[in-house]
C-alpha positions as CSV (number, residue, x, y, z in Angstrom):
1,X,35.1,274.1,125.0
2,X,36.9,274.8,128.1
3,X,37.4,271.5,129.2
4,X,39.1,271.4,125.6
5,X,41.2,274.2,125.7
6,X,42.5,273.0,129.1
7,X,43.3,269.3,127.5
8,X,45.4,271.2,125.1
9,X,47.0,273.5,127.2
10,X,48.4,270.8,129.2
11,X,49.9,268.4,126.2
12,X,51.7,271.8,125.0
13,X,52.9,272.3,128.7
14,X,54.0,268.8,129.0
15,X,55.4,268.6,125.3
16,X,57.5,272.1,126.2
17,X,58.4,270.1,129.7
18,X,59.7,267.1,127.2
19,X,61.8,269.3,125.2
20,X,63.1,271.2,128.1
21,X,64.7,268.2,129.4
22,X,65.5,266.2,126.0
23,X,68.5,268.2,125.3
24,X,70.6,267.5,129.0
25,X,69.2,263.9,128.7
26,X,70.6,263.1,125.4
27,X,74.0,264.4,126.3
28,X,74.3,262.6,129.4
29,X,72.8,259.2,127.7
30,X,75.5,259.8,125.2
31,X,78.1,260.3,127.6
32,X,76.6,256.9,129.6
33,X,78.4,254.7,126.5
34,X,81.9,255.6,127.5
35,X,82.3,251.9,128.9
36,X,83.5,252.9,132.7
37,X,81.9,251.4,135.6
38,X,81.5,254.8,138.2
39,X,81.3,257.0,135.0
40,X,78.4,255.0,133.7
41,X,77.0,255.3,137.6
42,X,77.7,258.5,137.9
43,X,75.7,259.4,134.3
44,X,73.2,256.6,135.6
45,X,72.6,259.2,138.5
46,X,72.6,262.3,136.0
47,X,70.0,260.9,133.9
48,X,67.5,260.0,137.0
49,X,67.5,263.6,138.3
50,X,66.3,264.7,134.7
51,X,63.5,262.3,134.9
52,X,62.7,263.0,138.2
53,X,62.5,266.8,137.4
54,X,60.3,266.2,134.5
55,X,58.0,264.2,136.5
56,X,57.9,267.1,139.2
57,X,57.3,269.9,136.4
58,X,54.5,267.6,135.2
59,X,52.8,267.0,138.6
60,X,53.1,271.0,138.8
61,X,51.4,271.1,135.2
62,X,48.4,269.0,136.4
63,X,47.8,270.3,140.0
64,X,47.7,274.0,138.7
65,X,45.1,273.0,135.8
66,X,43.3,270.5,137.3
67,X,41.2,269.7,139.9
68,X,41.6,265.9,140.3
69,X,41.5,264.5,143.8
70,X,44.2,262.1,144.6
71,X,43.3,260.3,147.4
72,X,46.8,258.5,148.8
73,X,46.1,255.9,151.6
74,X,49.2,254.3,153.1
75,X,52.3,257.0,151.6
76,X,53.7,257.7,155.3
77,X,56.3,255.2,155.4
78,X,57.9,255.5,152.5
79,X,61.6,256.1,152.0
80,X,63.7,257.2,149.0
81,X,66.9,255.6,150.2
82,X,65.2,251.9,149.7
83,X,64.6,249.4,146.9
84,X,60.6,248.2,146.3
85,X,59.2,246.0,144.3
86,X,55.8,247.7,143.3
87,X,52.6,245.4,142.4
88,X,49.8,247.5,140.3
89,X,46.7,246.3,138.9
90,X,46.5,248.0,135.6
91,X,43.2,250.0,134.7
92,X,43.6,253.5,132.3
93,X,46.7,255.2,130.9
94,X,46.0,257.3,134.2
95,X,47.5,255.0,136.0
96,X,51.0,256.0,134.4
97,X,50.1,260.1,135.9
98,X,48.6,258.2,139.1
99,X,51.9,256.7,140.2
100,X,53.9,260.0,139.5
101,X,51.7,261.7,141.6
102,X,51.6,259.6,144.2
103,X,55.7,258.1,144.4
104,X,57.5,261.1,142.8
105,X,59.8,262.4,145.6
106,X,58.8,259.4,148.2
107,X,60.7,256.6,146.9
108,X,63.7,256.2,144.1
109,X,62.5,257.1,140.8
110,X,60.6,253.8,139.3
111,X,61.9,251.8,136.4
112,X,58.8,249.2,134.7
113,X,58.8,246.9,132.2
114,X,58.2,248.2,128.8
115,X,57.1,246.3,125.3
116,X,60.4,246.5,123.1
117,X,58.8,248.5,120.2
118,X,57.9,251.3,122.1
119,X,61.8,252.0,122.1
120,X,61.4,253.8,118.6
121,X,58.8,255.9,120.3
122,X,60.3,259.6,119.1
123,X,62.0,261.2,122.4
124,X,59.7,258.6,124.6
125,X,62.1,256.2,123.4
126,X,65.1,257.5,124.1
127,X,64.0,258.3,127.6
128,X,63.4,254.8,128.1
129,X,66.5,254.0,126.5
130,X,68.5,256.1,128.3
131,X,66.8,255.4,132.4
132,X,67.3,251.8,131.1
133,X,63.7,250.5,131.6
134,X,63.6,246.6,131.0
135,X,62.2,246.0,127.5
136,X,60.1,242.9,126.4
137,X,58.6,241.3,123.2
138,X,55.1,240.4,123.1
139,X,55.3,236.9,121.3
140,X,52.3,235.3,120.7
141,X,51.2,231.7,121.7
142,X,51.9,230.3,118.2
143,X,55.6,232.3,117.8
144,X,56.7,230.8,121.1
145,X,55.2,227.4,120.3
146,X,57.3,227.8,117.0
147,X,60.3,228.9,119.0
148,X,60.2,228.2,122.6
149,X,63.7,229.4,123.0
150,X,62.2,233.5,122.3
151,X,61.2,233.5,126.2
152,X,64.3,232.7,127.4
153,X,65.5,235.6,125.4
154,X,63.2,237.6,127.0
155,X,63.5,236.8,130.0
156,X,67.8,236.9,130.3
157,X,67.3,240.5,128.3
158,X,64.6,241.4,131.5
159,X,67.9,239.9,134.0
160,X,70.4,241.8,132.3
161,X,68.3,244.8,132.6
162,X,67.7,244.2,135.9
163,X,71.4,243.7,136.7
164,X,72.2,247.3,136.3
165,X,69.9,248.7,139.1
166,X,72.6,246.7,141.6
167,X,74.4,249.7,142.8
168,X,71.3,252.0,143.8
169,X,68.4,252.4,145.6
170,X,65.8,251.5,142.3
171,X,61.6,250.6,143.0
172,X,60.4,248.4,139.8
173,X,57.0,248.4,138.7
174,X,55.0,245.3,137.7
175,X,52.2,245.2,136.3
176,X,51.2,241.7,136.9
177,X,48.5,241.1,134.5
178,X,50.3,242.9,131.3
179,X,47.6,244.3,129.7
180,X,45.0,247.1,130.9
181,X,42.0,245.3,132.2
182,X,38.7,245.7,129.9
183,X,35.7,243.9,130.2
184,X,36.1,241.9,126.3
185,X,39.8,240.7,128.2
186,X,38.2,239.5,131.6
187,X,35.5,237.5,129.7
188,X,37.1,236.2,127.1
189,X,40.1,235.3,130.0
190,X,37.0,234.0,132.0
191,X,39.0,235.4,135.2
192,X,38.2,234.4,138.4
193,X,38.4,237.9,139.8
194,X,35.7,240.0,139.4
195,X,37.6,243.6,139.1
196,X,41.0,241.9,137.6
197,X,42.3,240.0,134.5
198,X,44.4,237.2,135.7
199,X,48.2,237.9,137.2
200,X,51.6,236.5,135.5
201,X,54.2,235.5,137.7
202,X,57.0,235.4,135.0
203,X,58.2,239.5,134.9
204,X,57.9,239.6,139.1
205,X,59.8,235.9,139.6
206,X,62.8,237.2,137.4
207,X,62.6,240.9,138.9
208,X,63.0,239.4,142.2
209,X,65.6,236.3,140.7
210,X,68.3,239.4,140.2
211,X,66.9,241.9,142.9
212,X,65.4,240.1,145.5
213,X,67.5,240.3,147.7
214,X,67.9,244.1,147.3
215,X,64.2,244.9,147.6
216,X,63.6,246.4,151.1
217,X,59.8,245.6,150.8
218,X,56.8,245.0,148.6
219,X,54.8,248.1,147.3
220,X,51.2,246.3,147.2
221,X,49.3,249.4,145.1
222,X,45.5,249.6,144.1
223,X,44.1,252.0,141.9
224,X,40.7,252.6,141.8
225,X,38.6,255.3,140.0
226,X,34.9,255.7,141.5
227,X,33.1,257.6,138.7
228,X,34.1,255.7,136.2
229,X,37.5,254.3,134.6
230,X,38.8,257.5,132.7
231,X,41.5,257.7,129.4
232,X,44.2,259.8,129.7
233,X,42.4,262.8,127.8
234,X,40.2,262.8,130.2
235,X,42.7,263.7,132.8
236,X,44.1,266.2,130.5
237,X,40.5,268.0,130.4
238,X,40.0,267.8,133.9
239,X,37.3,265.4,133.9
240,X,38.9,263.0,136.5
241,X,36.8,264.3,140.2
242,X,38.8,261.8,142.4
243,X,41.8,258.7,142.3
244,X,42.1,256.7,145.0
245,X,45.9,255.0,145.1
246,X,45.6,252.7,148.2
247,X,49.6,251.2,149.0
248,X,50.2,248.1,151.6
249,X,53.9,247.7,152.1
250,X,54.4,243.8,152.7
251,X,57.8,242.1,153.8
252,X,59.0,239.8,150.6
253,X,59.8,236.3,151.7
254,X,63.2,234.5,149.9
255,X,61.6,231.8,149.2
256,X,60.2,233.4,146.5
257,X,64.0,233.8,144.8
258,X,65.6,230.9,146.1
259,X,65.8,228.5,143.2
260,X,65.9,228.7,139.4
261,X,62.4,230.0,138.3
262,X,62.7,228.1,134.4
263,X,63.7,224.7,135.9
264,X,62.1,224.6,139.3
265,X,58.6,223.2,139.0
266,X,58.0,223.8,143.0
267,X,59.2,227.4,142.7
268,X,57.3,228.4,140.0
269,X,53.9,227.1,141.4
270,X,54.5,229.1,145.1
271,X,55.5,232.0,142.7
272,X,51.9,231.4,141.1
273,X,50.3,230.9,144.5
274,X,51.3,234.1,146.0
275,X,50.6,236.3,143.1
276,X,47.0,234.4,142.8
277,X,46.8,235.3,146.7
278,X,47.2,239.1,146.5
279,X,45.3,239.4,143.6
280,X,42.3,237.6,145.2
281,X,42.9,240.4,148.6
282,X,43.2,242.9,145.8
283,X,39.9,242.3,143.9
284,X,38.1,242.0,147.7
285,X,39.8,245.5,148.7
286,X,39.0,247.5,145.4
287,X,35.3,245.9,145.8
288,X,35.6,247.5,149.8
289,X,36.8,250.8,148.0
290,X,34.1,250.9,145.8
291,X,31.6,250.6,148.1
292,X,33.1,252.9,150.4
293,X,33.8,255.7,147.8
């Protein structure tokens, strides 16, 4: 019962924390539309210190309530006046908290790729909306075998999101295999990694096609949970003991932006190669964690 009570404490604290910060971010998202360059900047700024003080009084929420362990391996170096491209294998809807917890405050407030209905999320939405996260569709193999042209429109909607992180420091989050991993995925994928589904190279090559050369460096994060992969009310109830978020920051080389990703057959396969590279370090280091833990 406790560990009940505590779950529910938390999603009131965090819903009060939402609606405490809903009000200023509506008005400055509304004020965003008044088409001028620096006062759409200027909003653009507005709007990311409201996010950023939600995800502090939320980090506040959880540390106070629960006793979770966040073990952070390779933070030191981080900087909030420089642009990252951010890697993540993708495990629990923990690993949303995990990286809020571990990059709030170290490095510009992180933007990821979201699935285009999620949009009409009520007040989730409109954050997303409004801190201009790049939004996808999730076509199927048959809709895009219909209509190949729907992933170009994806992909020039991910670029012209993209586009508008230009003028400031921004880290973007992939997460290269799209889905959380679950065992009925990995078989049924029949993935060569053992604690991985298989990466996508499309979302990173046209991240780094607009921002590439922008990016100061290559956020290379592992999350691993030791007793067990947990949901997210199991955070909530405090029956998360230990995360541990390991981070290599890697230099990016140009190569992997010089070219046009769609028509370049060579660039798309070294694009494929790398990602299939640092996942195969990754599923050896969360192995090495595992053990370890």
């Amino acid at each position: 019962m406790r560990a009940v009570a505590t779950g529910l404490l938390i999603l009131l604290l965090l819903a009060i924390n939402t609606l405490l910060m809903i009000g200023p971010l509506l008005a400055l998202a509304l004020l965003k539309l008044i088409p001028a360059r620096r006062w759409r900047a200027l909003m653009s700024k507005g709007l990311t210190a409201i996010a950023q003080t939600w995800a502090s009084l939320a980090r506040l929420i959880f540390a106070g309530l629960t006793r979770t362990h966040w073990d952070i391996r390779g933070a030191a170096q981080l900087r909030r006046d420089a642009s990252y491209l951010l890697i993540c294998n993708h495990r629990s809807w923990v690993d949303i908290p995990a990286l809020i917890e571990t990059f709030s405050g170290r490095i510009p407030f992180f933007r990821f790729f979201i699935k285009r209905e999620l949009i009409w999320v009520p007040l989730l939405g409109l954050a997303f909306w409004a801190l201009d996260y790049p939004r996808m569709r999730r076509h199927s193999k048959e809709a895009l075998a219909r209509n190949p042209q729907l992933r170009q429109q994806d992909l020039d909607a991910a670029r012209r999101a993209c586009e508008k992180f230009r003028d400031h420091p921004v880290s973007v989050v992939n997460f290269l295999e799209g889905t959380r991993f679950t065992p009925a995925k990995h078989d049924a994928q029949q993935s060569p990694y053992r604690h991985l589904l298989k990466p996508k190279s499309g979302g990173v090559a046209y991240t780094l096609g607009v921002l590439g050369d922008q990016f100061d460096a290559l956020l290379d994060v592992t999350l691993v949970y030791p007793d067990g992969v947990p949901g997210f009310w199991a955070l909530l109830c405090d029956r998360v003991p230990r995360v541990i978020v390991d981070i290599r920051t890697r230099p990016l080389d140009p190569a992997l932006w010089q070219g046009d990703y769609q028509q370049d057959t060579a660039l798309r396969e070294r694009l494929q190669e790398w990602v299939n590279a640092l996942w195969a370090e990754k599923d050896a280091r969360i192995e090495q964690l595992l053990d370890d833990a």
